[in-house]
PyMOL CGO cylinders between C-alpha atoms (Angstrom):
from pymol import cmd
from pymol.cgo import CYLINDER

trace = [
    CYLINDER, 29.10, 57.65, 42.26, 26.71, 58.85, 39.34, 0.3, 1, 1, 1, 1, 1, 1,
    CYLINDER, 26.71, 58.85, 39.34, 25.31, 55.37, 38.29, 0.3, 1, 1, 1, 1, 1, 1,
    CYLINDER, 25.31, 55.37, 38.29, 24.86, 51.69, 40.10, 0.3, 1, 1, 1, 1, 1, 1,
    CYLINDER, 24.86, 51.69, 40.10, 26.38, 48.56, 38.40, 0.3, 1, 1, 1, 1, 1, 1,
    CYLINDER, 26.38, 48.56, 38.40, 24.54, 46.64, 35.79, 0.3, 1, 1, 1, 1, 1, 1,
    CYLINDER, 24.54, 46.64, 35.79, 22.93, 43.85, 37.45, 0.3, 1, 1, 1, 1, 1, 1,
    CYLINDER, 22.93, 43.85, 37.45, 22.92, 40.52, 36.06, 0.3, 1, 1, 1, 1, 1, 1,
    CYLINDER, 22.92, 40.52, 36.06, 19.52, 40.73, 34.57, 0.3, 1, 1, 1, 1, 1, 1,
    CYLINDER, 19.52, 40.73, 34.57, 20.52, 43.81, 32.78, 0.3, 1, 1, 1, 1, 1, 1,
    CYLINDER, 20.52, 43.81, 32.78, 23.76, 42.02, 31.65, 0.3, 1, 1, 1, 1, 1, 1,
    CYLINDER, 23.76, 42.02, 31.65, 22.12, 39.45, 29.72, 0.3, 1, 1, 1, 1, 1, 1,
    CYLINDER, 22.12, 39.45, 29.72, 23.50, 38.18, 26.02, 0.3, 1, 1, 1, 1, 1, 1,
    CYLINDER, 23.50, 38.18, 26.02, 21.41, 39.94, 23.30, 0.3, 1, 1, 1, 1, 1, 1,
    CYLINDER, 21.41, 39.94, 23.30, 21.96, 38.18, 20.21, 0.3, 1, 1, 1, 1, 1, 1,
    CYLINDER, 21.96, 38.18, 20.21, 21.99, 40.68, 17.66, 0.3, 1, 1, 1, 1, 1, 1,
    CYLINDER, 21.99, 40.68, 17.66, 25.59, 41.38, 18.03, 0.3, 1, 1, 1, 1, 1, 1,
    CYLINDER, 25.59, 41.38, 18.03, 27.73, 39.15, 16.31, 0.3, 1, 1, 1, 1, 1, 1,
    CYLINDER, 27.73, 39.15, 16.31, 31.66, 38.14, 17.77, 0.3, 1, 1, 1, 1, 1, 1,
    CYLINDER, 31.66, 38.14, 17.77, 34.54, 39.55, 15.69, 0.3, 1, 1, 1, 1, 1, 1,
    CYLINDER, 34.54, 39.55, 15.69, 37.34, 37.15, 15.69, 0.3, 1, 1, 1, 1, 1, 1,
    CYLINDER, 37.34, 37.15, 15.69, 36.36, 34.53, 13.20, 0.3, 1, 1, 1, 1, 1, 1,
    CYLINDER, 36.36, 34.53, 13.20, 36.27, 30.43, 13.75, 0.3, 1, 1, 1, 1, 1, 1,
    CYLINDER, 36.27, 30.43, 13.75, 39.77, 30.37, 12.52, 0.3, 1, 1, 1, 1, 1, 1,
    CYLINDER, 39.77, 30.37, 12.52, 41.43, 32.83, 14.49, 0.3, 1, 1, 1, 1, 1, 1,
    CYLINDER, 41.43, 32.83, 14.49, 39.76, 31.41, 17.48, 0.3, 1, 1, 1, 1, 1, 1,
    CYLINDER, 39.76, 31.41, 17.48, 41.68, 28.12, 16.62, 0.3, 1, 1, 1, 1, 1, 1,
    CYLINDER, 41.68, 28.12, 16.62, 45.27, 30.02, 16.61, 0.3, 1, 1, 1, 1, 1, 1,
    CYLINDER, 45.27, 30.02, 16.61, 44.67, 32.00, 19.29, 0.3, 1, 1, 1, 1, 1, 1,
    CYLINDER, 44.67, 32.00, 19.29, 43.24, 28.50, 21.27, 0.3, 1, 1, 1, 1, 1, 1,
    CYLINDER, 43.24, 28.50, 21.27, 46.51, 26.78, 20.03, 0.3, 1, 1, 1, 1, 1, 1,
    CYLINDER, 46.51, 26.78, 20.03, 48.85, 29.02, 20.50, 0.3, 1, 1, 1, 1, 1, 1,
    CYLINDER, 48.85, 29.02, 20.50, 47.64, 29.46, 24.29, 0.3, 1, 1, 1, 1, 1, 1,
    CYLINDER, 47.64, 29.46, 24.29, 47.41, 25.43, 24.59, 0.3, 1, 1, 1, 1, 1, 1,
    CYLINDER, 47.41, 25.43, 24.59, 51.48, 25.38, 23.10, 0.3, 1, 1, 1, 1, 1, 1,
    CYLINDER, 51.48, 25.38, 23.10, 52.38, 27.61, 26.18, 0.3, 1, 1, 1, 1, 1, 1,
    CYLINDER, 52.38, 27.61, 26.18, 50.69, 25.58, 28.83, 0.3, 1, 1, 1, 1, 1, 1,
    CYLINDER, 50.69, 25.58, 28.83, 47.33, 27.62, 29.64, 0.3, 1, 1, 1, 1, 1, 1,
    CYLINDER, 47.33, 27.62, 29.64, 44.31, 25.35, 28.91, 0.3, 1, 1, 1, 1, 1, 1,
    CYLINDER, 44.31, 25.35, 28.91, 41.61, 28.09, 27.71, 0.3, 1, 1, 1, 1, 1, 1,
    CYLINDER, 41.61, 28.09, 27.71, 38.66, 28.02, 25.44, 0.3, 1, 1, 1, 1, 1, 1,
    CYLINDER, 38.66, 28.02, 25.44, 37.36, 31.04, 23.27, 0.3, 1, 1, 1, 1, 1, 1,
    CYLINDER, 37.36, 31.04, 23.27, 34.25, 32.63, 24.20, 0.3, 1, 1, 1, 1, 1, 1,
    CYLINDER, 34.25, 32.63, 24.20, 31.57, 35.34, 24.02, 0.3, 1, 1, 1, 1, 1, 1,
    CYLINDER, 31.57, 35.34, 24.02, 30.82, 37.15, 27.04, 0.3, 1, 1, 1, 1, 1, 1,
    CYLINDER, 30.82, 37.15, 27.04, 28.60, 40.53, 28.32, 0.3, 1, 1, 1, 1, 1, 1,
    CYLINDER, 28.60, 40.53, 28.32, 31.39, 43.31, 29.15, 0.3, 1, 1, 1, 1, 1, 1,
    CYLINDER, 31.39, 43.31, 29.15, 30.45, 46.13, 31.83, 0.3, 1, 1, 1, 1, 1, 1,
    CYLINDER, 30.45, 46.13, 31.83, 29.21, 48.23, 28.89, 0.3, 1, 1, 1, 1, 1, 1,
    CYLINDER, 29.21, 48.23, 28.89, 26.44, 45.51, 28.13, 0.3, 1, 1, 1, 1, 1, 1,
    CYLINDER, 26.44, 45.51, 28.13, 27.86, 44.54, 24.55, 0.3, 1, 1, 1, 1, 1, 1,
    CYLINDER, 27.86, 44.54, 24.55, 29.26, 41.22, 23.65, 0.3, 1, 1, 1, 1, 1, 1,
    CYLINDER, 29.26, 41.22, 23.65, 32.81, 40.59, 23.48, 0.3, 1, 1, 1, 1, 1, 1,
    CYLINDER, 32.81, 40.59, 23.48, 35.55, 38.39, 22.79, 0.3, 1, 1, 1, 1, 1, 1,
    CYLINDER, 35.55, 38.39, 22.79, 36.97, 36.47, 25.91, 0.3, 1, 1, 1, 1, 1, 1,
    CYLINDER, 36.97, 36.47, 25.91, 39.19, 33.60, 26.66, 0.3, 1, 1, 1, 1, 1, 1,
    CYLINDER, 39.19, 33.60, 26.66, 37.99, 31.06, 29.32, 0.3, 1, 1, 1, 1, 1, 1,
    CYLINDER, 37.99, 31.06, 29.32, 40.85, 30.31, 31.20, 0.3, 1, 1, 1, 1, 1, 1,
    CYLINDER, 40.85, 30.31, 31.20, 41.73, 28.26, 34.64, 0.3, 1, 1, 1, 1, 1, 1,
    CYLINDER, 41.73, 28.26, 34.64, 41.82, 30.56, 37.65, 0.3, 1, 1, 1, 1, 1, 1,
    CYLINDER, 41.82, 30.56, 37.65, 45.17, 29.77, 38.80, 0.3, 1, 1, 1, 1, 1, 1,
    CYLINDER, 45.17, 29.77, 38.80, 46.51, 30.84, 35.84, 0.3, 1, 1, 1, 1, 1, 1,
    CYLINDER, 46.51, 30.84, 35.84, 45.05, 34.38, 36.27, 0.3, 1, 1, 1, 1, 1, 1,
    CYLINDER, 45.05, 34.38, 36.27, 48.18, 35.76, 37.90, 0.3, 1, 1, 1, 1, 1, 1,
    CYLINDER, 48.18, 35.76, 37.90, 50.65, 34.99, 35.45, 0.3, 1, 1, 1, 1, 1, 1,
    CYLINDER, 50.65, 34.99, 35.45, 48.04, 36.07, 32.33, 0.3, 1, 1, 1, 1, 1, 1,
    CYLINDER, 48.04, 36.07, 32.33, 47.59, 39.32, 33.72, 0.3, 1, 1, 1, 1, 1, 1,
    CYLINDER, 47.59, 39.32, 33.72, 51.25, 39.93, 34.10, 0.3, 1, 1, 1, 1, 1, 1,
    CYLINDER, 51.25, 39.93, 34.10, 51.66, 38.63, 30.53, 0.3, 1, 1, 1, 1, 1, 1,
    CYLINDER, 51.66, 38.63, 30.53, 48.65, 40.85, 29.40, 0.3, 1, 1, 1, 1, 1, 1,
    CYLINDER, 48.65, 40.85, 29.40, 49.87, 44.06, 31.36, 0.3, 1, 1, 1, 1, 1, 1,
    CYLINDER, 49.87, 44.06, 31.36, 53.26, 43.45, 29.70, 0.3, 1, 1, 1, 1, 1, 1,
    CYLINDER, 53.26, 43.45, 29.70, 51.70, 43.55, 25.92, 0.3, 1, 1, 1, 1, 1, 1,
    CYLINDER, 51.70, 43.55, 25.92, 49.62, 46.48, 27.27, 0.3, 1, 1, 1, 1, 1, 1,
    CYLINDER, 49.62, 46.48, 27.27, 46.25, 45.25, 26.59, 0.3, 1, 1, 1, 1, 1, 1,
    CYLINDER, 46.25, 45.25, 26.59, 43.16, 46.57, 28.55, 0.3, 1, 1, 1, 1, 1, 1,
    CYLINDER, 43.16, 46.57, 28.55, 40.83, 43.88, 29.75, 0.3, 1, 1, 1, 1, 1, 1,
    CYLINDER, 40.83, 43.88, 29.75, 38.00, 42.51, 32.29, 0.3, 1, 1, 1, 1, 1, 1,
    CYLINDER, 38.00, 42.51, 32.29, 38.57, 39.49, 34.20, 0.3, 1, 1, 1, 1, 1, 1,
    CYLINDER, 38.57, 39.49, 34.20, 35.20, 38.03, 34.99, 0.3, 1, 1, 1, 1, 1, 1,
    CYLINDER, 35.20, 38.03, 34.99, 35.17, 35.08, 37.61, 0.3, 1, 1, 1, 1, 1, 1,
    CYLINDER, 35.17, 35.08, 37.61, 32.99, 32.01, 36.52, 0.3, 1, 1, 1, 1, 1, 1,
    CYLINDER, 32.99, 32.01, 36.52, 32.43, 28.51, 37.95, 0.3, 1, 1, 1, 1, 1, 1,
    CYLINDER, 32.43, 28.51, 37.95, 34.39, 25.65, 38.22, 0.3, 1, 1, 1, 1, 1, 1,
    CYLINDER, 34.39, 25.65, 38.22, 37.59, 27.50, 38.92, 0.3, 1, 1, 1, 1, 1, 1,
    CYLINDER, 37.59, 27.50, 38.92, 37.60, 29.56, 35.67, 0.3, 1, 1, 1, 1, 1, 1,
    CYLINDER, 37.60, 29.56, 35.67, 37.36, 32.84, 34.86, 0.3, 1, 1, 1, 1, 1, 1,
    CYLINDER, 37.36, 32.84, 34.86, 37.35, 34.91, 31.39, 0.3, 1, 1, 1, 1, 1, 1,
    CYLINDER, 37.35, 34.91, 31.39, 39.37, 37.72, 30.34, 0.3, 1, 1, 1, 1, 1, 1,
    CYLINDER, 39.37, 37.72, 30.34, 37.00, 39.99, 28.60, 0.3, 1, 1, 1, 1, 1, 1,
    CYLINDER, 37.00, 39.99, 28.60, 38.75, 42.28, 25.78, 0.3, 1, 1, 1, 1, 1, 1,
    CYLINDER, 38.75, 42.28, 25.78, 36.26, 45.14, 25.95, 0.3, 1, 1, 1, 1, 1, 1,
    CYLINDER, 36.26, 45.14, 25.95, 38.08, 47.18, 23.55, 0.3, 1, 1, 1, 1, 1, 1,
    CYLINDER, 38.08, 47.18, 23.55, 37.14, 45.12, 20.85, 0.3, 1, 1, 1, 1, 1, 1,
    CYLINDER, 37.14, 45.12, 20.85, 40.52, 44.29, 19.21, 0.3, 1, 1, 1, 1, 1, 1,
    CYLINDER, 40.52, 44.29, 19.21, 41.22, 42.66, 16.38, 0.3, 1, 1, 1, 1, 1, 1,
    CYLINDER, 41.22, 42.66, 16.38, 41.89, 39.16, 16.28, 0.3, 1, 1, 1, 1, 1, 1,
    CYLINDER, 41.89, 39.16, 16.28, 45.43, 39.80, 14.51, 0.3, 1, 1, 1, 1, 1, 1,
    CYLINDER, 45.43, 39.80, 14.51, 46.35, 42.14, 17.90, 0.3, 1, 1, 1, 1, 1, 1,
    CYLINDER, 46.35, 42.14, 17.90, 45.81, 39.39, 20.28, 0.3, 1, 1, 1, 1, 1, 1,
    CYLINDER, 45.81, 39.39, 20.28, 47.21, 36.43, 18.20, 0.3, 1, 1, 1, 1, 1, 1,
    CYLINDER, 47.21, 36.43, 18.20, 50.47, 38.65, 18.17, 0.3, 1, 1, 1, 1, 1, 1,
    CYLINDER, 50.47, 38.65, 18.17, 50.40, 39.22, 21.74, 0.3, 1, 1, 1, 1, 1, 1,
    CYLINDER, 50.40, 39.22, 21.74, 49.62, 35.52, 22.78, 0.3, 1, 1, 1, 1, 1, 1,
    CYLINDER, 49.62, 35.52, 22.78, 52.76, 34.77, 20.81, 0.3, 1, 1, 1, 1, 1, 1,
    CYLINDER, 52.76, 34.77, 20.81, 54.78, 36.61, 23.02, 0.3, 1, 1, 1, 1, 1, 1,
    CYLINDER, 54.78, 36.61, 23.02, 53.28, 35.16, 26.41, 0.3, 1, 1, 1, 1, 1, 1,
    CYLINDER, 53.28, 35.16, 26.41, 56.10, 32.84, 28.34, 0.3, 1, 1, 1, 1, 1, 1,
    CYLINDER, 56.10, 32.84, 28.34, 55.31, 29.41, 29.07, 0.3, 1, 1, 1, 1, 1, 1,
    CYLINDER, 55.31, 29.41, 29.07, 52.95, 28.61, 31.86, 0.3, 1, 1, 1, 1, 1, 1,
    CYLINDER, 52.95, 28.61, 31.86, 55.09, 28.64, 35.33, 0.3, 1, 1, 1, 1, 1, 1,
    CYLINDER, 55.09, 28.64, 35.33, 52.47, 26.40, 36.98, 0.3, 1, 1, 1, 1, 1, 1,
    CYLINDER, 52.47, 26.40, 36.98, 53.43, 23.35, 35.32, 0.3, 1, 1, 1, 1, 1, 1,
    CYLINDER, 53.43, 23.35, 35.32, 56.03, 23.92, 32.72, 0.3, 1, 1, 1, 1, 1, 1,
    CYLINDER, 56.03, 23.92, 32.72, 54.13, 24.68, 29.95, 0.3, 1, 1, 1, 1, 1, 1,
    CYLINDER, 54.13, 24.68, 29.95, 52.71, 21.26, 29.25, 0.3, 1, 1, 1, 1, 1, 1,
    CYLINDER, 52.71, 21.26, 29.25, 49.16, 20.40, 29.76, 0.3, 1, 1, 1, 1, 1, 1,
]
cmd.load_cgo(trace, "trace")
């Protein structure tokens, strides 16, 4: 191992980097998620490379099934685990709003409890 992991501190927001998706492909992406049955909010977050990205704050259970959705679109992502039973899905690669609004669209309903909220 060449290099330690970034340590909280280190991972801090700096907020000279801006998000790329804009407010209104937030909403779509948001809605199209909530229409399948995964309550998630859209939200900035510090990748392992210390840069802001574009996540989506989802409900842990629902990790499982997102991943399997996610692998199946073949995106690359982080999965971060947060409080309250949530975690994010960080999209390091910084794609465009336009790739993931396409691939949400394809996601099957939620398993958990039958795609409604």
């Amino acid at each position: 191992m060449s290099r330690s992991y970034f340590t909280e501190d280190q991972k801090l927001f700096r907020p000279s980097t801006v998000p790329k998706w804009s407010w209104d492909e937030q909403d779509v992406i948001r809605d199209v998620l909530w229409s399948k049955g995964y309550f998630c909010n859209i939200v900035t977050r510090i990748g392992c490379d210390r840069k802001s990205h574009d996540a989506i704050q989802v409900q842990r259970e629902d990790i499982p099934q997102l991943v399997e959705e996610l692998f199946r679109q073949r995106l690359v992502f982080e999965l971060q685990a947060e409080g309250k039973y949530k975690a994010s899905i960080n999209f390091c690669y910084d794609y465009y709003a336009s790739t993931i609004i396409d691939a949400v669209s394809r996601f099957r309903k939620n398993k958990l409890n039958g795609g409604k909220l």
